[in-house]
C-alpha positions, -999 to +999 in steps of 0.1 A: -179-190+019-146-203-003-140-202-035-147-233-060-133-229-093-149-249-121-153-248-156-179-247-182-184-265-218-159-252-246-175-222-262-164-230-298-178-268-300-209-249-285-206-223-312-207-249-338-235-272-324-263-247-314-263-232-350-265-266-362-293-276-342-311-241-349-307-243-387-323-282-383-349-272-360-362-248-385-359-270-411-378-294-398-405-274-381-409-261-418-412-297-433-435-305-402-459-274-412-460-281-447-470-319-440-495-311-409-477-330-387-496-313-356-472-343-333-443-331-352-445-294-349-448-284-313-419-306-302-396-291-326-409-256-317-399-263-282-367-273-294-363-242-315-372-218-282-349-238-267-319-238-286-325-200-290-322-198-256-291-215-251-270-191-273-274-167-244-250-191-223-216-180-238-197-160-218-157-146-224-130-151-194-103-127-200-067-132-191-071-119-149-106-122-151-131-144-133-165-151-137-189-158-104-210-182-115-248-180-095-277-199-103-313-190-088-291-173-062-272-204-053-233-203-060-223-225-082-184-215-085-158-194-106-143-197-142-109-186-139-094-206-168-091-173-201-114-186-231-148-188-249-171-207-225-211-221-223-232-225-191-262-226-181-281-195-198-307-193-166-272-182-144-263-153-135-225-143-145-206-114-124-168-100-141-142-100-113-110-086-120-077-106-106-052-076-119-030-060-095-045-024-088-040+008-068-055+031-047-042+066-035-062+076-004-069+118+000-049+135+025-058+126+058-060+151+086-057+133+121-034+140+152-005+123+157+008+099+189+018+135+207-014+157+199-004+170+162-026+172+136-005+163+103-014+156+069-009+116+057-015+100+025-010+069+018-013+042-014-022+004-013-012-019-041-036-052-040-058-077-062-085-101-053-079-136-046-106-152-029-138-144-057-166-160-035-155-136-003-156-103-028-188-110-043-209-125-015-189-114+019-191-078+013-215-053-002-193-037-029-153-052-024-139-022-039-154+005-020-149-017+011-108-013+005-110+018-001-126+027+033-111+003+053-072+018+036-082+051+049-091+038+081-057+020+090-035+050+079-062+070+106-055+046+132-017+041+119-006+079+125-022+085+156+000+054+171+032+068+164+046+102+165+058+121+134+090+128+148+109+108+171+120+127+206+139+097+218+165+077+207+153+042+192+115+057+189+098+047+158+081+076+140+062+086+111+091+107+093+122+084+103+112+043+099+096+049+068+100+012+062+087-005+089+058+019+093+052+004+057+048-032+068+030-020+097+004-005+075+006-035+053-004-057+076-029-035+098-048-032+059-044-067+053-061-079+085-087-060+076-094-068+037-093-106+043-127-109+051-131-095+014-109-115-001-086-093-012-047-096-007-026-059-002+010-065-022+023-029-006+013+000+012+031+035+020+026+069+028+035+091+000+025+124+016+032+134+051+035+166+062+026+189+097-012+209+091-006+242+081-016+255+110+014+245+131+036+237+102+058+269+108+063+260+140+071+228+140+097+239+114+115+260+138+114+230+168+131+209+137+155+240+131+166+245+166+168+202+174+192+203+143+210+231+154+213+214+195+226+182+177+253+194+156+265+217+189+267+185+203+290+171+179+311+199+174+315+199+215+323+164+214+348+168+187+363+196+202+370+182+235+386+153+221+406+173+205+419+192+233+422+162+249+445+146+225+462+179+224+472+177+261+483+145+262+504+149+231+523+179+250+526+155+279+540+125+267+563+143+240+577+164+270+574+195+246+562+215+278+552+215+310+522+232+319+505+237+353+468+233+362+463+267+352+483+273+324+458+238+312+427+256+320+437+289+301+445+264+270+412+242+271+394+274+273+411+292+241+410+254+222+370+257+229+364+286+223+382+284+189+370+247+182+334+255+187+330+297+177+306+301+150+334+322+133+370+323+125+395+332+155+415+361+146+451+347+163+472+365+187+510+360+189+526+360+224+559+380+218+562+373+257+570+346+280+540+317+290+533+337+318+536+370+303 
């Protein structure tokens, strides 16, 4: 079912003719009574239920608002246009807002791509855009976004892992953008049956279960701690490095394999100790 957007009589010519007609038809119903006009009276009564009738056709569109026309349960089509407008009184007329709205799903507790269980919220920004598909496709559009969200974040953290362990992995924690258009889109294939168009989606709270949060912390503590050992290593054998060939090509001394080993070992073990080296003089020769 699409959408067909239409548009109904203007409100305020309406506004001005049905008074009109009621205030004649009662005048004339009266002058019909008080001459016993029996052929004169029942028409203009019918015209008088009639026109009473029709005053229950106006209906307001506000600015982002539509109104789902239906008539004897056949869809007739949406006002979109803001304004005072008459239809048919007999129709049935159902308010669908077009603003831009939120929703914040609870925190989630699923397992993650390696086993975890973590805690995930998440919020989707969207608006309908298709009125026909929310009324008619779905049983109640905004409880059908709100469960189907909550179901794509399920589904989105146990695909990845919070962390990555490898180099170029996409995780929960680190690609914090382009888990977001993931989510998007996962959320939007599944709202566009409704009619309903998802502006943004993220996770605003992620975090380990309690349960294993403590631990986890440590494995985070003791990665961080491996990676920066690495770096200082790396740095520190480039230095000694550059310190060797320095010596070398600037002929400042002349030092055997040995003599190399004992300085790449001292240069390491100063370059990479957790604490300050307390210096020794040599008052001696190289060898002494």
């Amino acid at each position: 079912m699409r959408e067909k957007e239409i548009k109904g009589l203007s409100g305020w010519l309406m506004l001005i003719l049905l008074p009109a007609l009621l205030i004649l038809s009662i005048a004339m119903l009266v002058s019909a009574i008080q001459a016993e006009d029996a052929y004169q009276i029942l028409p203009w009564i019918v015209v008088l239920i009639v026109d009473i009738a029709c005053l229950g056709g106006f209906t307001v569109v506000n600015p982002n608002e539509a109104k789902v026309i239906q008539l004897f349960g056949v869809y007739k089509g949406t006002i979109k246009q803001q304004g005072l407008w008459w239809v048919n009184p007999l129709t049935r007329r159902r308010r669908v807002s077009l603003r831009i709205r939120n929703f914040e799903s609870s925190k989630l507790k699923v397992n993650d791509q390696d086993g975890n269980p973590i805690e995930i919220a998440a919020v989707v920004v969207w608006r309908v855009v298709e009125t026909a598909e929310a009324v008619f496709c779905v049983d109640d559009y905004e409880h059908f976004v709100h469960v189907q969200s909550e179901s794509a974040v399920r589904n989105l953290a146990t695909t990845y892992p919070y962390d990555a362990h490898v180099e170029g992995q996409m995780s929960l924690r680190m690609s914090v953008m382009d888990i977001a258009h993931r989510m998007r889109d996962e959320i939007q294939d599944r709202l566009s049956k409704a009619g309903v168009e998802v502006i943004e989606a993220r996770i605003t709270h992620l975090a380990y279960a309690p349960e294993i949060a403590s631990a986890m912390l440590r494995r985070q503590q003791a990665s961080a701690i491996i990676a920066a050992r690495q770096k200082i290593v790396e740095g520190a054998v480039s230095m000694v490095e550059m310190a060797l060939d320095q010596l070398s090509v600037k002929h400042i001394v002349e030092l055997d394999e040995e003599r190399k080993a004992s300085m790449v070992s001292n240069l390491l073990v100063v370059l990479c100790s957790d604490r300050d080296a307390q210096p020794i003089v040599n008052a001696g020769t190289l060898y002494q």
